[in-house]
TIRO-237564 format. One record per residue (C-alpha): x, y, z. Coordinates in Angstrom, 3 decimals, always signed. Layout:
# residues N
<atom east="X" north="Y" up="Z"/>
...
END
This chain:
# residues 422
<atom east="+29.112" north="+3.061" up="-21.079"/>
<atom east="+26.246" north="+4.595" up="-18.791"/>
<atom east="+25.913" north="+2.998" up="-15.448"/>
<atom east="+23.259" north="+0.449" up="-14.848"/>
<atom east="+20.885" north="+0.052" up="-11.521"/>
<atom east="+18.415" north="-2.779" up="-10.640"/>
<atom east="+15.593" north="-1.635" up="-7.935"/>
<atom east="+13.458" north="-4.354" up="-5.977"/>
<atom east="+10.427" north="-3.130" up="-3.948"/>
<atom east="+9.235" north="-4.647" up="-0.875"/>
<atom east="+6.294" north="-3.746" up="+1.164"/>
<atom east="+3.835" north="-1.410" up="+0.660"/>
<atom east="+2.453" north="+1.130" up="-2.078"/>
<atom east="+4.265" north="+3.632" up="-0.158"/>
<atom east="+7.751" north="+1.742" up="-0.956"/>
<atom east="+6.766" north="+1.508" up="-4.923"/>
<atom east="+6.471" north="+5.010" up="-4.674"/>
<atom east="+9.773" north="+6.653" up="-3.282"/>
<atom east="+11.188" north="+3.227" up="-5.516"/>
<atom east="+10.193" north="+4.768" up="-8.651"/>
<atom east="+11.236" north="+8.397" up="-7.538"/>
<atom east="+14.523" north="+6.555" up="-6.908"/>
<atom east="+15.023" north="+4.966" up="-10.537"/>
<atom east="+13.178" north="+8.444" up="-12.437"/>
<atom east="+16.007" north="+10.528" up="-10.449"/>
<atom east="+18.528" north="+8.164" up="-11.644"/>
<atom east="+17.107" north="+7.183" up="-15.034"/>
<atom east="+17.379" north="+11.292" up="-15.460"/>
<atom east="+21.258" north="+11.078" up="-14.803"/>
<atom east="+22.133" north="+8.655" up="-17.220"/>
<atom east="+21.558" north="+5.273" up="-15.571"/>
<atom east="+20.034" north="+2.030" up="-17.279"/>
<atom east="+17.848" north="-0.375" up="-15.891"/>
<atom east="+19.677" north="-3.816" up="-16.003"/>
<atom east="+19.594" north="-7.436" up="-14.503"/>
<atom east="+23.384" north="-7.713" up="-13.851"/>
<atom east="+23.838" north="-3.712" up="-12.779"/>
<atom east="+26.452" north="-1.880" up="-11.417"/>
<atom east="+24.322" north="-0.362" up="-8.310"/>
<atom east="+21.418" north="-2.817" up="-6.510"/>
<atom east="+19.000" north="-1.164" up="-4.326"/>
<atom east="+16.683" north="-3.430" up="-2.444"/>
<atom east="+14.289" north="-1.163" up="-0.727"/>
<atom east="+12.945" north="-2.961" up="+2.326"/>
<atom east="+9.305" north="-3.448" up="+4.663"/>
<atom east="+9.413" north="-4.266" up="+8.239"/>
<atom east="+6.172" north="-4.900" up="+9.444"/>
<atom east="+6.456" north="-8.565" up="+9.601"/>
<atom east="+9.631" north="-11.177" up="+10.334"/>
<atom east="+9.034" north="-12.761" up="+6.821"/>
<atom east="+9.260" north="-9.181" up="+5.189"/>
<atom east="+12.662" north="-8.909" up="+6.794"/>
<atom east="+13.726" north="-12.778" up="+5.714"/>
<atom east="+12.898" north="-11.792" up="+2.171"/>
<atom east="+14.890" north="-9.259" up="+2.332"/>
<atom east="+18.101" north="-11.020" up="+3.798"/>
<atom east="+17.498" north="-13.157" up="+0.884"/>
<atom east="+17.194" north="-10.988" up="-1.644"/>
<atom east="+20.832" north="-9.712" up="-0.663"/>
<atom east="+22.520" north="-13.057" up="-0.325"/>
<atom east="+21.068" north="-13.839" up="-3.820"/>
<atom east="+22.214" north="-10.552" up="-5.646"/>
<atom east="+25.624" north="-11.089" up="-3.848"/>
<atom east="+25.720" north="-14.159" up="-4.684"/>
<atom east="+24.748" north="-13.685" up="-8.790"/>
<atom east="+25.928" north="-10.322" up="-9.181"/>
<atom east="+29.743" north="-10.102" up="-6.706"/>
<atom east="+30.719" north="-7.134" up="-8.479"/>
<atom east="+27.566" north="-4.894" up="-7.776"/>
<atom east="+27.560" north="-2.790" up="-4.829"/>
<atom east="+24.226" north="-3.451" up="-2.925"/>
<atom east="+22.577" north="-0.559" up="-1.467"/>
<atom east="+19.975" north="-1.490" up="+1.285"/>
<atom east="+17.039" north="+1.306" up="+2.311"/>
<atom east="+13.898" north="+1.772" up="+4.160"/>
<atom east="+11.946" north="+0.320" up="+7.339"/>
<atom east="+14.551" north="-3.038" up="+8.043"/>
<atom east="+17.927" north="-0.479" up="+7.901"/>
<atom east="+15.829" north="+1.915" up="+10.131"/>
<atom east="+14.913" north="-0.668" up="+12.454"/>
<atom east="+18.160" north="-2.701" up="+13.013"/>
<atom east="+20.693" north="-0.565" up="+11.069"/>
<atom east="+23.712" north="-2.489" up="+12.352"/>
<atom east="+21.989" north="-6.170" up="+11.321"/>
<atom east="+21.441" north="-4.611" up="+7.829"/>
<atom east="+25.160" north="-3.684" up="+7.739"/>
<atom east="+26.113" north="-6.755" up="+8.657"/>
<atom east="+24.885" north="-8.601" up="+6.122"/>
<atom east="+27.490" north="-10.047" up="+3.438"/>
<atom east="+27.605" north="-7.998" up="+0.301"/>
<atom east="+26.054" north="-4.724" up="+1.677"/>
<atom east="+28.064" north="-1.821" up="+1.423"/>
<atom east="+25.767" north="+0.861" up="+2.057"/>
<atom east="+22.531" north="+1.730" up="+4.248"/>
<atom east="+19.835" north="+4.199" up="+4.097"/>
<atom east="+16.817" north="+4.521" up="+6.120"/>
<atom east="+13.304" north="+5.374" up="+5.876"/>
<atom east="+14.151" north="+9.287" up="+7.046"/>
<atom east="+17.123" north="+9.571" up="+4.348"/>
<atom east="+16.513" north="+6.878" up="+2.086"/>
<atom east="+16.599" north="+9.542" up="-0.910"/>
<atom east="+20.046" north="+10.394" up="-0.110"/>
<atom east="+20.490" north="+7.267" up="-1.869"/>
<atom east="+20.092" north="+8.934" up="-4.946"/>
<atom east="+23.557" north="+11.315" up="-4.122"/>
<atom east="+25.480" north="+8.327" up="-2.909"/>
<atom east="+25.341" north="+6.678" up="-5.801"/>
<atom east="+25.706" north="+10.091" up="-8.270"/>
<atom east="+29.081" north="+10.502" up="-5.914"/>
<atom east="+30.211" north="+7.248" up="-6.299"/>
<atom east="+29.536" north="+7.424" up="-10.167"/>
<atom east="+31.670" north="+10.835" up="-10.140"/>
<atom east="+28.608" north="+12.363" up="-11.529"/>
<atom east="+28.123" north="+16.414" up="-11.236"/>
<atom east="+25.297" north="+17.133" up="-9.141"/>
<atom east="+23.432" north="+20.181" up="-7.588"/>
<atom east="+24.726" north="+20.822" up="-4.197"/>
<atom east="+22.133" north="+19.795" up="-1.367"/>
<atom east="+21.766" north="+19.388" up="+2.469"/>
<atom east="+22.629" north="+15.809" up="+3.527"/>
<atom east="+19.354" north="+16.248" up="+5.605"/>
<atom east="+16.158" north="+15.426" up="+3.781"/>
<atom east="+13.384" north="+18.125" up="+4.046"/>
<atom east="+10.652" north="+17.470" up="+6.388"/>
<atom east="+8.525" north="+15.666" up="+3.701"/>
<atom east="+9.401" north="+14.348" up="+0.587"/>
<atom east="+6.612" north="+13.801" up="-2.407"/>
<atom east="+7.221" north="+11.040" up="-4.781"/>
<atom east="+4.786" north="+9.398" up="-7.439"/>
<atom east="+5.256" north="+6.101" up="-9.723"/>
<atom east="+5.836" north="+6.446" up="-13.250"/>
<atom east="+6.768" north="+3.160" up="-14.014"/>
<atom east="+2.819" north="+1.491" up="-14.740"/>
<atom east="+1.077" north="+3.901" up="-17.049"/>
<atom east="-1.991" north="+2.758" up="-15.918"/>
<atom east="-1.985" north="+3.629" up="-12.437"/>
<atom east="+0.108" north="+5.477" up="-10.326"/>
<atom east="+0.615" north="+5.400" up="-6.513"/>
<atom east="+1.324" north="+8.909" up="-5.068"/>
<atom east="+2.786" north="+9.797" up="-1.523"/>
<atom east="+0.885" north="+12.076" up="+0.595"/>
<atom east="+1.575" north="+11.163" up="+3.894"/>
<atom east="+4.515" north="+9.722" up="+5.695"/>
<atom east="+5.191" north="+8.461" up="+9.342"/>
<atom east="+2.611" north="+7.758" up="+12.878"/>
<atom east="+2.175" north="+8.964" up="+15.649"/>
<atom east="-0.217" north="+5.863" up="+16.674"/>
<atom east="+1.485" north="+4.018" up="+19.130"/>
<atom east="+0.265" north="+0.342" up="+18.182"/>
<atom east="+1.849" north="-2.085" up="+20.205"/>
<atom east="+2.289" north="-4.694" up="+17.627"/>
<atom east="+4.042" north="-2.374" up="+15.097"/>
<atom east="+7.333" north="-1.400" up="+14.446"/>
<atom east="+6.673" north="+0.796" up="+11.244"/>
<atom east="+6.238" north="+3.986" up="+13.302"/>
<atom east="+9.617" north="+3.967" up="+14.825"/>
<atom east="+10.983" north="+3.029" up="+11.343"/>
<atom east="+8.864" north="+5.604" up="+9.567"/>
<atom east="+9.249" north="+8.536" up="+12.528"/>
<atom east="+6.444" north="+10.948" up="+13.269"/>
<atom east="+3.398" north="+12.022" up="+10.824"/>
<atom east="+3.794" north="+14.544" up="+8.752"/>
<atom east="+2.681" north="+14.960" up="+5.240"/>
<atom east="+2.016" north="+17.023" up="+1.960"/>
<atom east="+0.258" north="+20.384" up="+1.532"/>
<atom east="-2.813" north="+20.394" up="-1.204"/>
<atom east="-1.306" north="+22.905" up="-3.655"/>
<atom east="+1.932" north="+20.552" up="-3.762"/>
<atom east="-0.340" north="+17.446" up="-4.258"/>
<atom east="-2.558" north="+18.821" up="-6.651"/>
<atom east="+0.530" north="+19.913" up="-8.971"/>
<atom east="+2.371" north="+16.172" up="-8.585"/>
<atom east="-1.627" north="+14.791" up="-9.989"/>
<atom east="-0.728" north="+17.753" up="-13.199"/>
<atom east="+2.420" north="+15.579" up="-13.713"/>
<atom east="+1.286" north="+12.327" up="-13.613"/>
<atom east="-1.602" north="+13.163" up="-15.837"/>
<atom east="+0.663" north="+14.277" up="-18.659"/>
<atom east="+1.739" north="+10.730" up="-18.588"/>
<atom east="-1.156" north="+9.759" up="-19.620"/>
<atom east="-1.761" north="+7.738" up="-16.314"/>
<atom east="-5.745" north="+7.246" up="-15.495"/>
<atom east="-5.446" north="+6.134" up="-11.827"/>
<atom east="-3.964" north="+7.491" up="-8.869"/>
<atom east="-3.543" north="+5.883" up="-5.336"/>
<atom east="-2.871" north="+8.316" up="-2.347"/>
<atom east="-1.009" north="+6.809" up="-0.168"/>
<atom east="+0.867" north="+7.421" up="+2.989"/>
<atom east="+1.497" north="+5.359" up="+6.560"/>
<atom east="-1.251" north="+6.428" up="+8.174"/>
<atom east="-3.143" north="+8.825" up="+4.961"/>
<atom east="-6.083" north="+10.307" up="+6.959"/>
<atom east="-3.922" north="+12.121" up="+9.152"/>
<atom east="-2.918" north="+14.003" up="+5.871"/>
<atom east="-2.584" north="+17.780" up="+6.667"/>
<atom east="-3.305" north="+17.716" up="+10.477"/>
<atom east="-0.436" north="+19.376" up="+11.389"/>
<atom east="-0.265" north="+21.985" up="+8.364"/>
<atom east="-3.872" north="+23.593" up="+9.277"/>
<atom east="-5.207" north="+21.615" up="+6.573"/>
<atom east="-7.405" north="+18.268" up="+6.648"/>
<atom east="-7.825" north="+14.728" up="+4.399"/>
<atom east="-11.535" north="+15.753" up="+3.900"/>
<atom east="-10.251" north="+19.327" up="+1.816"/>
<atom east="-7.366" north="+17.370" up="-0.019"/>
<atom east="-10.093" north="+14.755" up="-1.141"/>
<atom east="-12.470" north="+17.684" up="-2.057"/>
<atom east="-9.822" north="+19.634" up="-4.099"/>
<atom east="-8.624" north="+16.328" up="-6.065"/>
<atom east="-12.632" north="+16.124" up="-6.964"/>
<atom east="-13.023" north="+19.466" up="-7.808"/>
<atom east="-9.963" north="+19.694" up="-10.146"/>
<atom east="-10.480" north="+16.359" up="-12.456"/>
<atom east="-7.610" north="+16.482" up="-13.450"/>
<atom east="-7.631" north="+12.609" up="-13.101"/>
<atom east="-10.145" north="+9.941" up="-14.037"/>
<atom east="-10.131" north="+7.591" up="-10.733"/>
<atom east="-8.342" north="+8.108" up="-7.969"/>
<atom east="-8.527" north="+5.595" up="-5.044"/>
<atom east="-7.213" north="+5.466" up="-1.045"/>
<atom east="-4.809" north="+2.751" up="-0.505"/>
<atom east="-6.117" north="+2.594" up="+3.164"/>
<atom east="-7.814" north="+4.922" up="+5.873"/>
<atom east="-7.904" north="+4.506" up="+9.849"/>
<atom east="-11.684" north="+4.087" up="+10.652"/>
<atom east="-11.351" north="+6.774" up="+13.359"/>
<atom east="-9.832" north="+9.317" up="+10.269"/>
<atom east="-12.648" north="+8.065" up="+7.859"/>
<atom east="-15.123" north="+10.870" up="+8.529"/>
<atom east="-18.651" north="+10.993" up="+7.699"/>
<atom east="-18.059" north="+13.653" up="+5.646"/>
<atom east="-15.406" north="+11.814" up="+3.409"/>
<atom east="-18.252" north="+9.034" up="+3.103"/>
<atom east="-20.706" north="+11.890" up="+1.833"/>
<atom east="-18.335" north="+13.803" up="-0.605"/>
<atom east="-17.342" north="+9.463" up="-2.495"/>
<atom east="-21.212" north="+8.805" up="-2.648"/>
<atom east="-21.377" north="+11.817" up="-4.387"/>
<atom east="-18.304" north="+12.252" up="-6.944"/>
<atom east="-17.320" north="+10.355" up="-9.904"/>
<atom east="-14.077" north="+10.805" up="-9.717"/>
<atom east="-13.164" north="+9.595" up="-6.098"/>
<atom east="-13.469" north="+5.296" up="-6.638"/>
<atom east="-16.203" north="+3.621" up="-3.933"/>
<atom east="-13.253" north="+1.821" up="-3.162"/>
<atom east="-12.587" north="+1.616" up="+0.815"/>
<atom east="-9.543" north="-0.182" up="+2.301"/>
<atom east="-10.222" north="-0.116" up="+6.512"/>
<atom east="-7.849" north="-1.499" up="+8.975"/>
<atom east="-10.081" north="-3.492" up="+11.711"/>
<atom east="-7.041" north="-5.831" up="+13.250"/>
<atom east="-9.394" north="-7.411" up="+15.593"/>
<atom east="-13.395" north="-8.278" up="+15.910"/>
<atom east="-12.739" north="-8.197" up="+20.182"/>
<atom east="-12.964" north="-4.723" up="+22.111"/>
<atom east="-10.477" north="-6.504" up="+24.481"/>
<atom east="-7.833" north="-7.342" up="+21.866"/>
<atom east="-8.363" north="-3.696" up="+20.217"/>
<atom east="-7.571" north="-1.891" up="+23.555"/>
<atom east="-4.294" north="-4.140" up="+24.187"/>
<atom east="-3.097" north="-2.935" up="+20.318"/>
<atom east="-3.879" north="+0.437" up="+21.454"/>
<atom east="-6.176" north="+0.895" up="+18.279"/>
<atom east="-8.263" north="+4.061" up="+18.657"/>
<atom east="-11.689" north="+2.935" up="+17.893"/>
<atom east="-14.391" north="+0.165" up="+18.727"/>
<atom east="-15.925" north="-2.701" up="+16.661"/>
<atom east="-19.316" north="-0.649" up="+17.181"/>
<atom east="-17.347" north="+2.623" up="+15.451"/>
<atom east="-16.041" north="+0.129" up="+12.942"/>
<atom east="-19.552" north="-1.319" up="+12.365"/>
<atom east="-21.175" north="+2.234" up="+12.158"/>
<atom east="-18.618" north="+3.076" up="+9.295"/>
<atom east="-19.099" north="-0.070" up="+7.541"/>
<atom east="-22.802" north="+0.759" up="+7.552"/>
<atom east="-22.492" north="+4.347" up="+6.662"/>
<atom east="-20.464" north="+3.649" up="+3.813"/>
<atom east="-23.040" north="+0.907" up="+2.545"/>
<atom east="-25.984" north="+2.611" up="+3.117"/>
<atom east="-24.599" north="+5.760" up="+1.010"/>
<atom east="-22.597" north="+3.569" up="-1.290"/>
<atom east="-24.307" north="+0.245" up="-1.463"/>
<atom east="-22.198" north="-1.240" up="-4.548"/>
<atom east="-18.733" north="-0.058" up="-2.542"/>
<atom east="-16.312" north="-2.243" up="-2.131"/>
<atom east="-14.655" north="-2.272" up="+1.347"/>
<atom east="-11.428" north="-4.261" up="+2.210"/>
<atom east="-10.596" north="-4.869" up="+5.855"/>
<atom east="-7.135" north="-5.881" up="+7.225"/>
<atom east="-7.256" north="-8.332" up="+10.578"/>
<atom east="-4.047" north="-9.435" up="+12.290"/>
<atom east="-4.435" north="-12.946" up="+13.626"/>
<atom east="-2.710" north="-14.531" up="+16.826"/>
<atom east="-1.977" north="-11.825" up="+18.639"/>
<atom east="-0.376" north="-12.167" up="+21.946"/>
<atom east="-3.814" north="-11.542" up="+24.112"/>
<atom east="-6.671" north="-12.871" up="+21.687"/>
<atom east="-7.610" north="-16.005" up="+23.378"/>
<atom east="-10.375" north="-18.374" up="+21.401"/>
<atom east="-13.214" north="-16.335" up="+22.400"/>
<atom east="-11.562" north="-13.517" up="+21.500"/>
<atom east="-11.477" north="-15.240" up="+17.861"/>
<atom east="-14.637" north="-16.762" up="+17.180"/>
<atom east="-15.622" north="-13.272" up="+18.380"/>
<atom east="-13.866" north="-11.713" up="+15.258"/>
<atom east="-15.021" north="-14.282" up="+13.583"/>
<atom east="-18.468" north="-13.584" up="+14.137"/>
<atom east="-17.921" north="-10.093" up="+14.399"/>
<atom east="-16.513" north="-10.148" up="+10.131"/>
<atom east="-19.714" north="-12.554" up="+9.378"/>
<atom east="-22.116" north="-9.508" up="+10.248"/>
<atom east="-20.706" north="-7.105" up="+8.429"/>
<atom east="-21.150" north="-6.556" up="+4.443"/>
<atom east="-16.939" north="-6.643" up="+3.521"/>
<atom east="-16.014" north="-7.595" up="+0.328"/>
<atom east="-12.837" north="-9.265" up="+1.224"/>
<atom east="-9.750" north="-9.197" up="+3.876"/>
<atom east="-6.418" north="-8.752" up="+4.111"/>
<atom east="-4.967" north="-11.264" up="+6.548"/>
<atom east="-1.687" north="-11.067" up="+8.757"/>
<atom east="-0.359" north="-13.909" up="+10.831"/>
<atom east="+1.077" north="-12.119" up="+14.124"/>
<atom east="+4.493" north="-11.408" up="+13.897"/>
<atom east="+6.054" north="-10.786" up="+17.156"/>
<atom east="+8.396" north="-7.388" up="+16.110"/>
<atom east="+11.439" north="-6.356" up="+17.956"/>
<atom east="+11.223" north="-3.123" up="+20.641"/>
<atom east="+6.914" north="-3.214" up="+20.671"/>
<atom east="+5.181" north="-3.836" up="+23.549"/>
<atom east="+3.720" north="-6.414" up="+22.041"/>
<atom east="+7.070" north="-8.488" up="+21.762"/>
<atom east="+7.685" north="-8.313" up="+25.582"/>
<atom east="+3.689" north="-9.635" up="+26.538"/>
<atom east="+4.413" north="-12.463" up="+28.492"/>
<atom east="+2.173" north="-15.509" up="+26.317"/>
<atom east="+3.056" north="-15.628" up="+22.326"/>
<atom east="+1.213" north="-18.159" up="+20.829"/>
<atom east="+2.142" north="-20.599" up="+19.003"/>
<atom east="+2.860" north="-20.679" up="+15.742"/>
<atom east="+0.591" north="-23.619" up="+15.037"/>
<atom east="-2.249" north="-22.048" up="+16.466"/>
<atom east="-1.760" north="-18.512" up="+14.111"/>
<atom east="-1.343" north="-20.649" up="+11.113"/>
<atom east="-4.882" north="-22.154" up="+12.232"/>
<atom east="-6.536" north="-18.818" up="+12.426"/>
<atom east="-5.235" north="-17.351" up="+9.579"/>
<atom east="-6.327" north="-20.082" up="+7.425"/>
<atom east="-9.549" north="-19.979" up="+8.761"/>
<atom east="-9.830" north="-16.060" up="+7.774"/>
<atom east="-8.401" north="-16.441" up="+4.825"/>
<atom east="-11.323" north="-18.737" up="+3.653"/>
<atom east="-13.763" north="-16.249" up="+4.966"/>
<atom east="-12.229" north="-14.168" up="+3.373"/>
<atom east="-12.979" north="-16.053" up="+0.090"/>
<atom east="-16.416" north="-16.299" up="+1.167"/>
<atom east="-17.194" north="-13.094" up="+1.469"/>
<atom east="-15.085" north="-11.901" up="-1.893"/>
<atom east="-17.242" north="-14.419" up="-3.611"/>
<atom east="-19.979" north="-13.318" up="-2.339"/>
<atom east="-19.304" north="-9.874" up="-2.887"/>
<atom east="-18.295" north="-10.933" up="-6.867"/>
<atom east="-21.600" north="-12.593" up="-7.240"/>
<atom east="-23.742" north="-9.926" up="-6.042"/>
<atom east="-22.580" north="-7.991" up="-9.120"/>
<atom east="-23.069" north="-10.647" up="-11.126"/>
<atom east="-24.953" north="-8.696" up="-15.118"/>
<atom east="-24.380" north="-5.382" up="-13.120"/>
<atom east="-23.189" north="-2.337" up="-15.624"/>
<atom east="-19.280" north="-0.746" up="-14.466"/>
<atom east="-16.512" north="+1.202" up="-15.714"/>
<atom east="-13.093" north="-0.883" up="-15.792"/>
<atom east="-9.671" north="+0.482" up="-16.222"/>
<atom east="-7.688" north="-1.992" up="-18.238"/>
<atom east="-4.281" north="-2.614" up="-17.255"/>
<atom east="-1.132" north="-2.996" up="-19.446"/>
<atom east="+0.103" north="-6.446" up="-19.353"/>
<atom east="-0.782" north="-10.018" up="-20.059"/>
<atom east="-0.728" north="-13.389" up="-18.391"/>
<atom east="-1.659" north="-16.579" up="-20.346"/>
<atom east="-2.803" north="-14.735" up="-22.635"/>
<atom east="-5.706" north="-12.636" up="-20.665"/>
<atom east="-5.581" north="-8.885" up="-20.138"/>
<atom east="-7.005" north="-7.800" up="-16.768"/>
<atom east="-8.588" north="-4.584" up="-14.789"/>
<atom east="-10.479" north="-3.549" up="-12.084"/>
<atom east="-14.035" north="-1.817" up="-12.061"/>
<atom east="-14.336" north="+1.359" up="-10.104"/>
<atom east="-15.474" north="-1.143" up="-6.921"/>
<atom east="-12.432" north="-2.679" up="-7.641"/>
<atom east="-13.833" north="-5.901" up="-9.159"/>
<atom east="-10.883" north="-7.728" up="-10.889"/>
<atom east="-12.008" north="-8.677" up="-14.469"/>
<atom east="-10.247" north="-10.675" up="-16.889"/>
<atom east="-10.575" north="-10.742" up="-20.955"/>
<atom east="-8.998" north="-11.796" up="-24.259"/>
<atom east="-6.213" north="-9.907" up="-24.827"/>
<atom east="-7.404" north="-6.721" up="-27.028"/>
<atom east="-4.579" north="-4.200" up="-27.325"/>
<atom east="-7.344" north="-1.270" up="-28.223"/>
<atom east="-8.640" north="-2.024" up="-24.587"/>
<atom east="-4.992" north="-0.951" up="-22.692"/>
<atom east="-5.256" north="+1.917" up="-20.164"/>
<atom east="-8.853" north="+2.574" up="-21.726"/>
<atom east="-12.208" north="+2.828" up="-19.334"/>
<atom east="-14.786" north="+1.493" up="-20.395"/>
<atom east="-18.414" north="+0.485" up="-19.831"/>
<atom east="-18.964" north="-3.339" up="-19.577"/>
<atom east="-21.743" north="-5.624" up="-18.061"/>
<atom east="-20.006" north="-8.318" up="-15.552"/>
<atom east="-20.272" north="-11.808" up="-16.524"/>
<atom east="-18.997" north="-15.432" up="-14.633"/>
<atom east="-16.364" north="-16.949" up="-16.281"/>
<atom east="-13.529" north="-19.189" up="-14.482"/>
<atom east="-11.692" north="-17.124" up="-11.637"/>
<atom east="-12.693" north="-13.827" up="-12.435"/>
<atom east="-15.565" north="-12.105" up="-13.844"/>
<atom east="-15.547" north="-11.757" up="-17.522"/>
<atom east="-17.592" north="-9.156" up="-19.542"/>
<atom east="-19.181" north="-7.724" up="-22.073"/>
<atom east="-18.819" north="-4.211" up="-23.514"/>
<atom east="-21.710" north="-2.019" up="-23.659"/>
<atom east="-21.900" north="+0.162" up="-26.633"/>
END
């Protein structure tokens, strides 16, 4: 009987990526996908405690349902606290972030499975790509930060940045269109630092993607404000292939709570990109992350973010309760507030955040877009996104899977519905 592997993702798009390498690589060797396997990898996040938790408890359950599986933990939590990880009952193995491939050899060796002979060392970078969505398909470009935030503890799990070269990148995009895949995500830790170190820049990468359409859409799953370069805003206002889809960490509205992260730019940078972007792009979407209760925002500090989201023309927000991470700087600041008062504020952004997604929705309200939809269905709906990534639901129509096509955006219940344009 072949051997059987289960993989569970936490995290980011970054994660899903080298997670699907993982079970291709595998999946090419023989192995099965199953719910009671012989191997279980759980590849892991760190950036918050409750990432971590999950994880524990993710283990305890497989060990618990599955006693006879050998459970294989990898990524950010293993590279953080290695010894914890090991600790933990049922784990017999640990890989991580910088050799969490070598995963892939472990468990050929322990299958007794004849493999090439390779370096226990992984190369400097490592490409991987999804396969397992047809639809869309989240491809690594850039790994690791040399950012010293003092709330995070991915760059010390991740290591240094380093990343892809364009010719490699371009030929990965060859493979995952002869899957018939319409959508790509670059992704990467910190993406527009993409090819700073091999003489070659995120602005060229994005320009040689657009130039080769050899995909439909391709999107950025996020992009430092300080790396997101006027020219970058010029060449998306201009192409048709590159999605006016922006996803912008801000963390804080206060120039006083920026400068005790260590971020690299101001709110009136953030603010002039913002306004570039709209002003060349007007129907772009743009996503912002903000990190709420850190250790030095006092209330000012917060209605100031508050006030500073309010002026700006964001379509939505990605919200993050302060989670006070082991070895930062961060961690050892002398006040941590309490965890009433984060729960406050992150409610509170979380319905702005609303706001401003609904507002955002309505504004496109009997607007003409392309939408990609996705494979899948829930309650009987299908569901995509339009290029300015405007989730739309429909009636399940099988004809409609993986296909773009031209609709006019209608209100209907949650999401906007539609109607296709002939």
């Amino acid at each position: 009987m072949p051997k059987t592997i289960n993989i569970v993702t936490l995290g980011c798009k970054l994660n899903y990526s080298e997670s699907s390498h993982i079970a291709r690589e595998l999946q090419n060797h023989g192995f099965e996908r199953d719910n009671h396997p012989d191997f279980i990898i759980v590849n892991t996040c760190t950036v918050t405690s409750i990432a971590e938790k999950k994880a524990r408890s993710l283990v305890a359950s497989f060990h618990r349902n599955n006693p006879n599986a050998e459970i294989i933990v990898i990524g950010c939590f293993p590279a953080r606290d290695k010894k914890l990880v090991e600790s933990l009952p049922g784990v017999s193995k640990v890989f991580g972030s910088k050799d969490k491939l070598n995963v892939i050899s472990y468990i050929l060796k322990q299958s007794n499975i004849q493999q090439p002979q390779t370096s226990k060392l992984l190369p400097h970078f490592f490409s991987t790509y999804s396969s397992h969505y047809r639809t869309r398909s989240f491809l690594k470009i850039q790994d690791g930060c040399d950012y010293q935030c003092t709330y995070c503890a991915v760059a010390r799990a991740r290591g240094t940045s380093r990343s892809d070269v364009i010719v490699n990148v371009i030929a990965n995009l060859k493979k995952i269109a002869q899957l018939n895949c319409k959508e790509v995500v670059l992704t990467g830790v910190n993406t527009g630092d993409f090819g700073r170190k091999n003489g070659e820049t995120f602005f060229h990468l994005l320009n040689a993607i657009d130039n080769s359409k050899i995909i439909e859409r391709v999107r950025i799953s996020s992009i430092e404000p300080n790396l997101l370069t006027d020219e970058i805003i010029r060449l998306f206002a201009q192409s048709n292939l590159l999605m006016p889809h922006f996803h912008i960490p801000l963390q804080s509205g206060s120039d006083s709570v920026l400068a005790d992260m260590k971020r690299r730019y101001s709110t009136a940078l953030f603010a002039d990109k913002v306004g570039q972007i709209k002003s060349a792009i007007p129907h772009a979407c743009i996503a912002i992350d903000v990190i709420s209760g850190f250790p030095t925002e006092t209330k000012t500090d917060f209605e100031e973010t508050i006030r500073f989201i309010n002026s700006l023309p964001i379509s939505y927000l990605h919200v993050f309760t302060y989670s006070k991470r082991p070895q930062t700087p961060a961690a050892e600041m002398k006040f941590q507030m309490k965890d009433s008062i984060k729960k406050e504020r992150t409610q509170t952004l979380l319905q702005l955040s609303e706001i401003k997604k609904n507002n955002f929705y309505q504004s496109h309200l009997n607007t003409k877009r392309a939408v990609l939809f996705e494979e899948g269905t829930k309650n009987g709906n299908m569901y995509g996104f339009t290029d300015n990534y405007i989730r739309v639901s429909a009636p399940f129509d099988e004809k409609l899977t993986n296909k773009i096509v031209n609709i006019k955006l209608t209100k209907k219940n949650t999401y906007p519905n539609f109607n296709l344009i002939s």
